[in-house]
TIRO-2110 file (N, C-alpha, C; in Angstrom, 1 decimal):
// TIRO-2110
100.9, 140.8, 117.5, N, 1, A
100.3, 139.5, 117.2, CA, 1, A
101.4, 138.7, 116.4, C, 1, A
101.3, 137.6, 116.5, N, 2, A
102.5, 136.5, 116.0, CA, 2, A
102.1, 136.2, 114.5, C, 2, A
102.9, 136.0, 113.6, N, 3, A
102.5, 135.4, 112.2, CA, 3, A
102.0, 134.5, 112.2, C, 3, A
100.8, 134.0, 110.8, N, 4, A
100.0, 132.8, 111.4, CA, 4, A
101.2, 131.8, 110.8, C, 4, A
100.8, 130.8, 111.0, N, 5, A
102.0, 129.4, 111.2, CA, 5, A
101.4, 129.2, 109.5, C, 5, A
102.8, 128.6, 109.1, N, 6, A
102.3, 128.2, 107.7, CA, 6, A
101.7, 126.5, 107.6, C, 6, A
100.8, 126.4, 106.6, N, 7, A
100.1, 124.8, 106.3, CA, 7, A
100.5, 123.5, 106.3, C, 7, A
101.8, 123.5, 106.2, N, 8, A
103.0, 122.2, 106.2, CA, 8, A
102.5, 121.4, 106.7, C, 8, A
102.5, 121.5, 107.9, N, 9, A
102.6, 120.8, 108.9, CA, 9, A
101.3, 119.8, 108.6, C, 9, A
100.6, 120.2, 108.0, N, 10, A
98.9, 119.4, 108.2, CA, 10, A
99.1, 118.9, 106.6, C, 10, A
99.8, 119.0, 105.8, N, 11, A
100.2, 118.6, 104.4, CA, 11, A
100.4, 116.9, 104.6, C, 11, A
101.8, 117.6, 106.0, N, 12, A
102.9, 116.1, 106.1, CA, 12, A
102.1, 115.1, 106.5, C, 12, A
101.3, 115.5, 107.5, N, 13, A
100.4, 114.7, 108.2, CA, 13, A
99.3, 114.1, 107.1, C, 13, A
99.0, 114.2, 106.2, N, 14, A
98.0, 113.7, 105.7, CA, 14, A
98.5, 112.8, 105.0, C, 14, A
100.0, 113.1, 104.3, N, 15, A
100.5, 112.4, 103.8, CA, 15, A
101.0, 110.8, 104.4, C, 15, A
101.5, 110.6, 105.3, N, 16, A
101.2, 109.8, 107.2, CA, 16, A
100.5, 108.9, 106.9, C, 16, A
98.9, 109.4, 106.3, N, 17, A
98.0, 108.5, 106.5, CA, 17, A
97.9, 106.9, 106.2, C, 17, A
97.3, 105.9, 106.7, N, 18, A
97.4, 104.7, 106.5, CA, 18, A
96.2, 104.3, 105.4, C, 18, A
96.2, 104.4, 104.5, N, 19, A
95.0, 104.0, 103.6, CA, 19, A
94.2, 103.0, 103.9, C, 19, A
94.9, 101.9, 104.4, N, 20, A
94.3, 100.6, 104.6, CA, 20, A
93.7, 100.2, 106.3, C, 20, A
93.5, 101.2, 106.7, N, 21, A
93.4, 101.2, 108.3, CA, 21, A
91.8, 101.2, 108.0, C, 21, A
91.3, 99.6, 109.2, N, 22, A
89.9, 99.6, 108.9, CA, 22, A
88.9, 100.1, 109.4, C, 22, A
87.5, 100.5, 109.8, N, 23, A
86.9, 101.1, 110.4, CA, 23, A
85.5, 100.3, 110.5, C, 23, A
85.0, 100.1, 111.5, N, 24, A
83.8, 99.1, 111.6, CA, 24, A
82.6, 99.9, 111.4, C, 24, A
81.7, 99.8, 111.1, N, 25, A
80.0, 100.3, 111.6, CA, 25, A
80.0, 100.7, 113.3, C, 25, A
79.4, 101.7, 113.0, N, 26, A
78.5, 102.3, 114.3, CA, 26, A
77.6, 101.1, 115.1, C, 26, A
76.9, 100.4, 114.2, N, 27, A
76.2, 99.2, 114.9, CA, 27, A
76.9, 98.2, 115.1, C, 27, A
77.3, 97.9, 116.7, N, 28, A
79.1, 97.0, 116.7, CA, 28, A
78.3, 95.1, 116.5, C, 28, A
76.5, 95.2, 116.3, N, 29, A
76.3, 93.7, 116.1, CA, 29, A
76.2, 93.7, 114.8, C, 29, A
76.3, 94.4, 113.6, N, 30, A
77.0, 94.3, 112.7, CA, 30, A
77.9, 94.0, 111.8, C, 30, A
78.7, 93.2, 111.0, N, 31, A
79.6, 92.4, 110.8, CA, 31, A
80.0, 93.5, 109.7, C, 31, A
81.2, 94.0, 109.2, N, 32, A
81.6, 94.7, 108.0, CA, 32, A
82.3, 95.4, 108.7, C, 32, A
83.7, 96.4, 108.0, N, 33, A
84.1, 96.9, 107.9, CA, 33, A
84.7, 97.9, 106.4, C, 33, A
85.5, 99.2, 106.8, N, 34, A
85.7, 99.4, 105.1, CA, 34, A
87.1, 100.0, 105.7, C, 34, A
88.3, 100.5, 104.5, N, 35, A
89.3, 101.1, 104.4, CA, 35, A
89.2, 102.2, 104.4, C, 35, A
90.0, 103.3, 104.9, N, 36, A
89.9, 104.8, 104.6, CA, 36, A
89.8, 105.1, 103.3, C, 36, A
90.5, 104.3, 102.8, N, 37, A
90.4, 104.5, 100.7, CA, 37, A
89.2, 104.3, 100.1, C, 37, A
88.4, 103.0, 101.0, N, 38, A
87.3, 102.9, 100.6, CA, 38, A
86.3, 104.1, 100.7, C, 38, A
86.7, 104.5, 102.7, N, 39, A
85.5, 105.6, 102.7, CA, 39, A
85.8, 106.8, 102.1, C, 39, A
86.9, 107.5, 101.7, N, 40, A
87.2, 108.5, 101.1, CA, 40, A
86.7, 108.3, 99.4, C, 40, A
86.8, 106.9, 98.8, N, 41, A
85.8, 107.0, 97.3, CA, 41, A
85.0, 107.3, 97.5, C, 41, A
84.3, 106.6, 98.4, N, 42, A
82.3, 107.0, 98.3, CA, 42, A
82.8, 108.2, 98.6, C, 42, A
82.9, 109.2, 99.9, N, 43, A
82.5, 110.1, 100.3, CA, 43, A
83.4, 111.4, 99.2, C, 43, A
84.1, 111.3, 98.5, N, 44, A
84.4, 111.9, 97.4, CA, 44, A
84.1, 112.1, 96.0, C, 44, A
83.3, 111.0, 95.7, N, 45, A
82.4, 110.7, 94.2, CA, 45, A
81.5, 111.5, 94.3, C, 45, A
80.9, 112.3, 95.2, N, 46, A
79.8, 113.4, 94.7, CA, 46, A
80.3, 114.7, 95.6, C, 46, A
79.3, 115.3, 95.1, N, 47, A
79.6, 117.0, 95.7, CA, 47, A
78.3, 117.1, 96.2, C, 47, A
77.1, 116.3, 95.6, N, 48, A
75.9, 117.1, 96.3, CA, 48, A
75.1, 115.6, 96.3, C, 48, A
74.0, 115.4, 97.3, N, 49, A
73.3, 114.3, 97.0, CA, 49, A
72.2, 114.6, 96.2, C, 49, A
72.1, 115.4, 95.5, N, 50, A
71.5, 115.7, 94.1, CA, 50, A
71.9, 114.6, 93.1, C, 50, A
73.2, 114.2, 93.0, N, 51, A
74.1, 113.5, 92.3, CA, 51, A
73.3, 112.2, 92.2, C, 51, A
73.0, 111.7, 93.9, N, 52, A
73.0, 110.1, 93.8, CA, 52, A
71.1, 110.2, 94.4, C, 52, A
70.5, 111.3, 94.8, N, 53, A
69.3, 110.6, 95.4, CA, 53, A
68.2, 109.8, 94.5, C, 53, A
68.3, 109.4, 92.9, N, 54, A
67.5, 108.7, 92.3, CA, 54, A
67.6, 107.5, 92.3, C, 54, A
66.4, 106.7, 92.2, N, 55, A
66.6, 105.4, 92.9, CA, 55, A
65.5, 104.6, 91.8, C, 55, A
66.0, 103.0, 91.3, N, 56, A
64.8, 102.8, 90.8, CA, 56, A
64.7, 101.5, 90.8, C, 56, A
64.9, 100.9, 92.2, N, 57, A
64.5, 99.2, 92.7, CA, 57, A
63.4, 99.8, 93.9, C, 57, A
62.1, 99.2, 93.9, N, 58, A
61.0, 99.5, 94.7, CA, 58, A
60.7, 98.2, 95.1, C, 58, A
60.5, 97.9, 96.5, N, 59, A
59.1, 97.0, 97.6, CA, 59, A
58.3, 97.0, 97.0, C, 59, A
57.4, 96.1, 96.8, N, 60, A
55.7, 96.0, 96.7, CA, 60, A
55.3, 95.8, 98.1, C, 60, A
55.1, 96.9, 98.9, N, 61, A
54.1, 96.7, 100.3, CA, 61, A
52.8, 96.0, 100.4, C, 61, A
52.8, 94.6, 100.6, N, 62, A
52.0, 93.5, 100.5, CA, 62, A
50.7, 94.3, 101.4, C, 62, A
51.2, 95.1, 102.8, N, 63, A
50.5, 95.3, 103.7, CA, 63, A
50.5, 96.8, 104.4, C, 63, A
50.3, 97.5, 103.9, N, 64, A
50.0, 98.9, 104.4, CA, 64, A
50.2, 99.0, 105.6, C, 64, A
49.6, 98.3, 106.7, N, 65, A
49.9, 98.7, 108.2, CA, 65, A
50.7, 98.3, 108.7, C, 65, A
51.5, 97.2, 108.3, N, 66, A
52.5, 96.4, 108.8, CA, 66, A
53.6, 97.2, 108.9, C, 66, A
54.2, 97.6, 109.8, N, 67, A
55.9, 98.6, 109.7, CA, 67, A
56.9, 97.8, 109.6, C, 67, A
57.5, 98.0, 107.9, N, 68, A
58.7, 97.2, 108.4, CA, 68, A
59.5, 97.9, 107.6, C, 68, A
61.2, 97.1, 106.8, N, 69, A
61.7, 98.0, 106.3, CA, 69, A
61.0, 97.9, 104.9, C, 69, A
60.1, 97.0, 104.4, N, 70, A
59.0, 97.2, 102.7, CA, 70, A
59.0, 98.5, 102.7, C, 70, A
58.4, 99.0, 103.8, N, 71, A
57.6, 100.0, 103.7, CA, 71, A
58.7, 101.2, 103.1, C, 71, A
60.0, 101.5, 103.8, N, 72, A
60.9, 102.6, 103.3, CA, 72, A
61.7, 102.2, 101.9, C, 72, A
61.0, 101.2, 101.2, N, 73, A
61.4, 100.7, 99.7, CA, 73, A
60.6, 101.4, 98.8, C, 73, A
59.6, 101.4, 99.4, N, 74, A
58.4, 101.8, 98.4, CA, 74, A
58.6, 102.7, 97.7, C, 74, A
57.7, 102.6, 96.3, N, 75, A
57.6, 103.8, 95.9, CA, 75, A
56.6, 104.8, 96.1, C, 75, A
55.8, 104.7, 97.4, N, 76, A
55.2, 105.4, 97.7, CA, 76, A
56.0, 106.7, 99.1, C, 76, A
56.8, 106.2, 99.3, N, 77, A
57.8, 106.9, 100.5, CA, 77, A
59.1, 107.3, 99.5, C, 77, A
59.6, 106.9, 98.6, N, 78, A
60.1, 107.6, 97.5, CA, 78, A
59.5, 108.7, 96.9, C, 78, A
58.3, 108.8, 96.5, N, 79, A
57.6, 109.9, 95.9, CA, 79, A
57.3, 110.9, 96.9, C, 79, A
57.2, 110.5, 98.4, N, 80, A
56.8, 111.3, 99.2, CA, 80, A
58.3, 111.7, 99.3, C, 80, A
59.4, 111.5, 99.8, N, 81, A
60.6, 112.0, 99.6, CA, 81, A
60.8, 113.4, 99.0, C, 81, A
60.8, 112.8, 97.6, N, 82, A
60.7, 113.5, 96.3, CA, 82, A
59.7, 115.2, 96.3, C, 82, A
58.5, 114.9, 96.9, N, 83, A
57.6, 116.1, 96.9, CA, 83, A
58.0, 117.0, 98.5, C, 83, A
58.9, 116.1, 99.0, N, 84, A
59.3, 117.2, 100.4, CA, 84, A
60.9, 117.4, 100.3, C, 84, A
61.5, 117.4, 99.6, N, 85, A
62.8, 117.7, 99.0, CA, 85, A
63.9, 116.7, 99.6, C, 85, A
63.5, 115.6, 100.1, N, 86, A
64.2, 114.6, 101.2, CA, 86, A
64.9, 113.9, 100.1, C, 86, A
65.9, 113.2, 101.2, N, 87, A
66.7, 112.1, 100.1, CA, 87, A
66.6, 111.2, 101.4, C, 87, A
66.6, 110.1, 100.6, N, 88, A
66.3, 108.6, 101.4, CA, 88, A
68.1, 107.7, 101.3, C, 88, A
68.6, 107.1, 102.6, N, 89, A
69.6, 106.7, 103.0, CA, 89, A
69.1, 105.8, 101.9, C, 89, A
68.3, 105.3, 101.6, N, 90, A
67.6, 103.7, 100.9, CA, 90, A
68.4, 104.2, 99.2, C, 90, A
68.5, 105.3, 98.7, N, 91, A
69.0, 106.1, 97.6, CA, 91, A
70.3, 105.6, 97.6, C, 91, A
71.3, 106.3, 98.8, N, 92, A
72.5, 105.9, 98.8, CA, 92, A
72.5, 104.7, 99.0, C, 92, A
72.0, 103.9, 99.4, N, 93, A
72.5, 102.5, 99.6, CA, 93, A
72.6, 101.3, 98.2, C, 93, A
71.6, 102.0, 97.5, N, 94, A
71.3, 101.5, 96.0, CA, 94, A
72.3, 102.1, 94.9, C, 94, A
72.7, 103.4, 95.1, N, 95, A
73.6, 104.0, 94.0, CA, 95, A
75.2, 103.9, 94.6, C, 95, A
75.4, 103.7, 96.0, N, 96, A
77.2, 103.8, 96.1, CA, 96, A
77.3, 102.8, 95.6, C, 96, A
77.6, 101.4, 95.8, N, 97, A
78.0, 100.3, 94.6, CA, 97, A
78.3, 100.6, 93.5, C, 97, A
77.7, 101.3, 92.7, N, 98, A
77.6, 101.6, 91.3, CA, 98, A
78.8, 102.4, 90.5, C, 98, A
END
């Protein structure tokens, strides 16, 4: 069997990288973009979403049957979260800024 290759090589390469290279949203009608620097902050400021799932801006749901996005503000879909161990995108979207 051959010796395994040593790590260099993927060292140099990282080092390569373009920080400022931009990256659009998944949703291309969407307007925004971010930097690799950017997305490597967020995605490096926590280790667990334990960190960031608390949240404490709430919807007042005018209308219970109406589906819209009120409804996944609430603190009633927060608390339901909370008692099924879930974390709400609506969490991270309120705490990365911060």
């Amino acid at each position: 069997a051959a010796p395994p290759q040593p790590r260099r090589a993927a060292a140099a390469a990282m080092s390569a990288v373009d920080l400022e290279k931009r990256f659009k949203r998944a949703e291309f009608w969407e307007a925004g973009d971010a930097s690799l620097l950017e997305l490597v902050n967020v995605l490096g400021r926590w280790e667990s979403c334990s960190e960031w799932l608390e949240r404490t801006r709430f919807a007042v749901v005018e209308d219970a049957r109406k589906e819209n996005m009120v409804q996944g503000a609430s603190v009633e879909r927060y608390d339901y979260a909370r008692r099924n161990g879930l974390v709400e995108r609506l969490a991270m979207g309120q705490n990365v800024p911060q």
